[in-house]
TINU-589854 format. One record per residue (C-alpha): y, x, z; residue number from 0; residue in one letter. Coordinates in Angstrom, 3 decimals. Layout:
TINU-589854
<r v="Y" u="X" w="Z" i="NUM" aa="A"/>
...
This chain:
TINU-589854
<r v="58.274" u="6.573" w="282.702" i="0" aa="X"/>
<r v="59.681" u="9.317" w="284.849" i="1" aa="X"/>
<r v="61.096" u="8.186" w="288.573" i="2" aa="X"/>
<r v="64.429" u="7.918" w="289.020" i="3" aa="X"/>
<r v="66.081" u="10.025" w="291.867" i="4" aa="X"/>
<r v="68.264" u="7.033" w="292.601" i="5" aa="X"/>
<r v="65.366" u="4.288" w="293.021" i="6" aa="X"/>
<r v="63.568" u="6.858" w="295.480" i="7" aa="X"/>
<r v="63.216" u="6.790" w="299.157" i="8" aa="X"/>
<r v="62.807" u="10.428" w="300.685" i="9" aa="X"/>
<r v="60.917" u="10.586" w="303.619" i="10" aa="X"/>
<r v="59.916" u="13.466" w="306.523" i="11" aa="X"/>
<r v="57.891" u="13.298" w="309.120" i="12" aa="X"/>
<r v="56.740" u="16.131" w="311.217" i="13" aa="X"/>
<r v="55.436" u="18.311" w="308.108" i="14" aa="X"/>
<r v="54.815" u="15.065" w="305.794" i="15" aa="X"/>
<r v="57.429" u="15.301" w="303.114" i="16" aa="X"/>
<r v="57.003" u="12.485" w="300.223" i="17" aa="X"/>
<r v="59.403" u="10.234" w="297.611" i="18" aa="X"/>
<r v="58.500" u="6.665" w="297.795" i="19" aa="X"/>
<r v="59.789" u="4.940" w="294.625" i="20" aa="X"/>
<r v="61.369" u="1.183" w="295.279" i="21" aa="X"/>
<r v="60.029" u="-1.395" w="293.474" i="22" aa="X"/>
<r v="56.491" u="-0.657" w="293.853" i="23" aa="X"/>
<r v="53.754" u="-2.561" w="296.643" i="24" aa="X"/>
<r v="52.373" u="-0.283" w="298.885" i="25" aa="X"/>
<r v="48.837" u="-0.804" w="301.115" i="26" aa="X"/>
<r v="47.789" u="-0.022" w="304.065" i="27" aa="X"/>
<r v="45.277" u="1.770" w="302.501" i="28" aa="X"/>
<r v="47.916" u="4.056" w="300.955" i="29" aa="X"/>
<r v="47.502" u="2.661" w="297.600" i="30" aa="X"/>
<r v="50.930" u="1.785" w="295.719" i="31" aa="X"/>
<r v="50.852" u="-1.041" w="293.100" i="32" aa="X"/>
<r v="53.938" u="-1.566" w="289.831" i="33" aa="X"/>
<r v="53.960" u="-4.453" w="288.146" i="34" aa="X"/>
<r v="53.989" u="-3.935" w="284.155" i="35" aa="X"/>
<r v="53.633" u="-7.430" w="282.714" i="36" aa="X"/>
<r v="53.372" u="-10.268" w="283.850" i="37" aa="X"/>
<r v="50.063" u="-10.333" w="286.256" i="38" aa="X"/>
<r v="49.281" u="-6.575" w="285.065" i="39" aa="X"/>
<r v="49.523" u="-3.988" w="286.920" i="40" aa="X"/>
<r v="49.291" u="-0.680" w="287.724" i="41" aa="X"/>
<r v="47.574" u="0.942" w="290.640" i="42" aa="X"/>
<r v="47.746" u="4.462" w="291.853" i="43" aa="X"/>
<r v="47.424" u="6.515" w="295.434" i="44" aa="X"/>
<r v="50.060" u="7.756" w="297.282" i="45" aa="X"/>
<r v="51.408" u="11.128" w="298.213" i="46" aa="X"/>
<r v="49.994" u="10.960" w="301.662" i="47" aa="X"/>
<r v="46.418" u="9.683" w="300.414" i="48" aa="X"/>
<r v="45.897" u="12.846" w="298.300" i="49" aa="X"/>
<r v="46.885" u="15.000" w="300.668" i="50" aa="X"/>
<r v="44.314" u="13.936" w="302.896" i="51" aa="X"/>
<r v="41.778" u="14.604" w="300.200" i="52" aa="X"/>
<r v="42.748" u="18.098" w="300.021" i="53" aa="X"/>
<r v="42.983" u="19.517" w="296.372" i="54" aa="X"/>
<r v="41.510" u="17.203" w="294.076" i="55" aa="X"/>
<r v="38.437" u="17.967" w="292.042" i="56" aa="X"/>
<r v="37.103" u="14.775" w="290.025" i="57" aa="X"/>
<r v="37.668" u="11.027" w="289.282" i="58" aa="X"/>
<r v="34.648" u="9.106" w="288.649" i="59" aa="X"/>
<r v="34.873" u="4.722" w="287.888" i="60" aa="X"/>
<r v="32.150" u="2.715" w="287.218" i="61" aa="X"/>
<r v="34.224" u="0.031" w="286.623" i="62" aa="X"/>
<r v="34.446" u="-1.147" w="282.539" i="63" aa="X"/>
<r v="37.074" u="-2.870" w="281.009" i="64" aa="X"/>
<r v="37.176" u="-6.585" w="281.526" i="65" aa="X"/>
<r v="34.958" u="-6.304" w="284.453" i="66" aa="X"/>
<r v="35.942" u="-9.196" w="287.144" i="67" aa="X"/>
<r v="36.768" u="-7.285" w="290.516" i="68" aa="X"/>
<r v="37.717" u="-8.736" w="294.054" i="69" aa="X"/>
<r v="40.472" u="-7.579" w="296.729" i="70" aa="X"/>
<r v="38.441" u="-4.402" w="298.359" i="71" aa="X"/>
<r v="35.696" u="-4.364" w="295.723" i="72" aa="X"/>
<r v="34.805" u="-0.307" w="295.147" i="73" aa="X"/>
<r v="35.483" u="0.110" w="292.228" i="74" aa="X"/>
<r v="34.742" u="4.483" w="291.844" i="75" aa="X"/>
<r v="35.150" u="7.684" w="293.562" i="76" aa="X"/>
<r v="37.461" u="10.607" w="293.794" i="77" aa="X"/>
<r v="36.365" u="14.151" w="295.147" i="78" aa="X"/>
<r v="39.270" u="16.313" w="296.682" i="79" aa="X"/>
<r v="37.641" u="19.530" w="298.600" i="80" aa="X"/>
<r v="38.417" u="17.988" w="302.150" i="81" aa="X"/>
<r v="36.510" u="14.426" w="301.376" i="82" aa="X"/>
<r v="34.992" u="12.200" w="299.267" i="83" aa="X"/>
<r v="36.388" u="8.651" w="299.113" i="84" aa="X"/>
<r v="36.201" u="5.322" w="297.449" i="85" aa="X"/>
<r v="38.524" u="4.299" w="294.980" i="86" aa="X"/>
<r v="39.111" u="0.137" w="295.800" i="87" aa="X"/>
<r v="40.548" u="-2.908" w="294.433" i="88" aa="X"/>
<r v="43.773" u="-3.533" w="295.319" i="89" aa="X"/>
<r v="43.809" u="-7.101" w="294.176" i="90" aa="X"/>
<r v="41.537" u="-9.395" w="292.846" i="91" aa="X"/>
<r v="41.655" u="-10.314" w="289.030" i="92" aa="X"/>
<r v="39.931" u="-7.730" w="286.054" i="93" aa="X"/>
<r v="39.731" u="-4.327" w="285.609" i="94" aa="X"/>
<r v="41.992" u="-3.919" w="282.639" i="95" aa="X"/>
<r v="41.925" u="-0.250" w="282.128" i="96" aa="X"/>
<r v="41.833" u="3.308" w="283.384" i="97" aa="X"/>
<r v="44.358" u="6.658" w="283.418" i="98" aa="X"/>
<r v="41.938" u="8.550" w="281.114" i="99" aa="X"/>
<r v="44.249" u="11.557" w="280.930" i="100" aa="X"/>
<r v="42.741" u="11.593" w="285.101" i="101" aa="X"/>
<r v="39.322" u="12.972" w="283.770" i="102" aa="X"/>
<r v="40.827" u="15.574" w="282.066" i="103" aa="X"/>
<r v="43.067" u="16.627" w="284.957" i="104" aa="X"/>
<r v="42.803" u="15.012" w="288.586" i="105" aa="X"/>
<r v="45.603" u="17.489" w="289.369" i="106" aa="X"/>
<r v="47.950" u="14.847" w="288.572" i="107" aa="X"/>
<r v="46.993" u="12.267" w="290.713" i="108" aa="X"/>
<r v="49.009" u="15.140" w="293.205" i="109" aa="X"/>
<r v="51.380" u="16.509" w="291.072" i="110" aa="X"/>
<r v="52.898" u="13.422" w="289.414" i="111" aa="X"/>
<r v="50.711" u="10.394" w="292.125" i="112" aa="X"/>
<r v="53.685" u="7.906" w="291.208" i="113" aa="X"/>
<r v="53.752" u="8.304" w="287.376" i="114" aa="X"/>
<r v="51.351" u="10.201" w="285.496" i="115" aa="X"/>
<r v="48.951" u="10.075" w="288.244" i="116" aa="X"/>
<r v="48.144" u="6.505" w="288.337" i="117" aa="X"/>
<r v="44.647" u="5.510" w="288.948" i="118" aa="X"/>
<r v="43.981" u="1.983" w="286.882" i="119" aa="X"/>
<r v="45.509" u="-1.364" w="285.323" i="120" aa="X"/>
<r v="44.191" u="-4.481" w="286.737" i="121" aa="X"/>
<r v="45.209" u="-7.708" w="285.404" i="122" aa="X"/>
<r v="45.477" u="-10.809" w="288.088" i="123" aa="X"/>
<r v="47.225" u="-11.920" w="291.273" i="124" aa="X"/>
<r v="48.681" u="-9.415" w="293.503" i="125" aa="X"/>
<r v="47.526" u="-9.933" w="297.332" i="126" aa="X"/>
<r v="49.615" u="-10.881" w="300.062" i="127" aa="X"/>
<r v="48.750" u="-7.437" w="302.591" i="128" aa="X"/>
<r v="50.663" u="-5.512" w="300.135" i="129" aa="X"/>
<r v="53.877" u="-3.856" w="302.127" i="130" aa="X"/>
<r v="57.264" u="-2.989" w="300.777" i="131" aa="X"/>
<r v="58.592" u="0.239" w="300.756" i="132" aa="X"/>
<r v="60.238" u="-0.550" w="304.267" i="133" aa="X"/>
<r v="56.917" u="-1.991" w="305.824" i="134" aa="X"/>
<r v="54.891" u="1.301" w="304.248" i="135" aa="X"/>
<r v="57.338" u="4.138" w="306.114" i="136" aa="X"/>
<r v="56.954" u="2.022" w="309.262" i="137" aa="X"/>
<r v="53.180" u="2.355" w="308.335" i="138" aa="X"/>
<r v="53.489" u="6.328" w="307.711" i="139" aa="X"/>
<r v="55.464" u="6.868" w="311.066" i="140" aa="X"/>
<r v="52.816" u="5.555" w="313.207" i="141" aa="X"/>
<r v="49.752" u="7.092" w="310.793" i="142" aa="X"/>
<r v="51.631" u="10.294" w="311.379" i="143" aa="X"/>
<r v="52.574" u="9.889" w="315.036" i="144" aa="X"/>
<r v="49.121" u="9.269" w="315.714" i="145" aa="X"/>
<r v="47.603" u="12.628" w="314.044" i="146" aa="X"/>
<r v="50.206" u="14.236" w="316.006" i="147" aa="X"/>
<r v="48.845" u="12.293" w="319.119" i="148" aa="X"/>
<r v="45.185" u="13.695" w="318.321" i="149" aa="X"/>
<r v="46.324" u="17.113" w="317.373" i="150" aa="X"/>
<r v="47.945" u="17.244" w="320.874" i="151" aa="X"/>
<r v="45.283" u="16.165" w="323.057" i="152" aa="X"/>
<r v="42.519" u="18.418" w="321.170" i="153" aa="X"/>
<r v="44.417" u="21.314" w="321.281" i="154" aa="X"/>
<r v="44.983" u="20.561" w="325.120" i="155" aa="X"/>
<r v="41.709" u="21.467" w="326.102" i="156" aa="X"/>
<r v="41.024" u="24.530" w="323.840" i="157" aa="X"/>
<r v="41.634" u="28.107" w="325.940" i="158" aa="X"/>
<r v="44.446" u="29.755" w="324.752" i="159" aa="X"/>
């Protein structure tokens, strides 16, 4: 289900360029969440998540189908060449399924992150931390503010 141009929020800050679709949940944990059916949904990362990972090498879940899972519960791993990082819960409920077309290619969890890149299905009640799009860009301008902030001051006391 490709995104459409007109339900898309473009956003730019400093060198961060993403689209945020409306009508998704996003987390402060830059996770984005689309509801399917009722009490299923699916779960994927956002643009600014894989970027941090750097290019992405490998999607690993040891989560199975039907297993229970809590909010924040880990439920696998995903390698890009900058870092290593947990893959979590979102929501509490069951694991209902995975994007197997991931272990094939991880590439599209950064080519296509709000479509063909989704992560997992989990069926169960959506948590109330979840941000809209709104509450996510305020989110990104003071994540990316504050890189800028550290990139400042370390650079401040490195001879030129």
């Amino acid at each position: 289900m490709p995104i459409n141009p007109q339900e898309t929020i473009y956003y730019k800050r400093a060198r961060f360029t993403t689209r945020l679709p409306l009508g998704r949940m996003y987390d402060r944990s830059h996770f984005w969440r689309l509801e399917m059916e009722p009490d299923l949904y699916r779960v994927g990362l956002t643009k600014f998540a894989t970027r941090m990972l750097g290019d992405l090498v490998e999607v690993d879940f040891q989560a199975k189908v039907g297993d229970p899972v809590t909010f924040g519960q880990v439920l696998g791993t995903i390698e890009g060449f900058k870092a290593v990082s947990e893959l979590y819960s979102m929501m509490e409920g069951e694991f209902a399924g995975l994007n197997t077309d991931l272990m094939n290619d991880p590439t599209l969890l950064d080519s296509d992150p709000y479509d063909a890149g989704w992560l997992y299905l989990i069926r169960g009640t959506a948590g109330e931390t979840s941000l809209d799009v709104q509450g996510y860009i305020a989110l990104l301008d003071a994540t990316v503010d504050r890189m800028l902030e550290q990139q400042g001051s370390e650079s401040k006391g490195k001879p030129c």
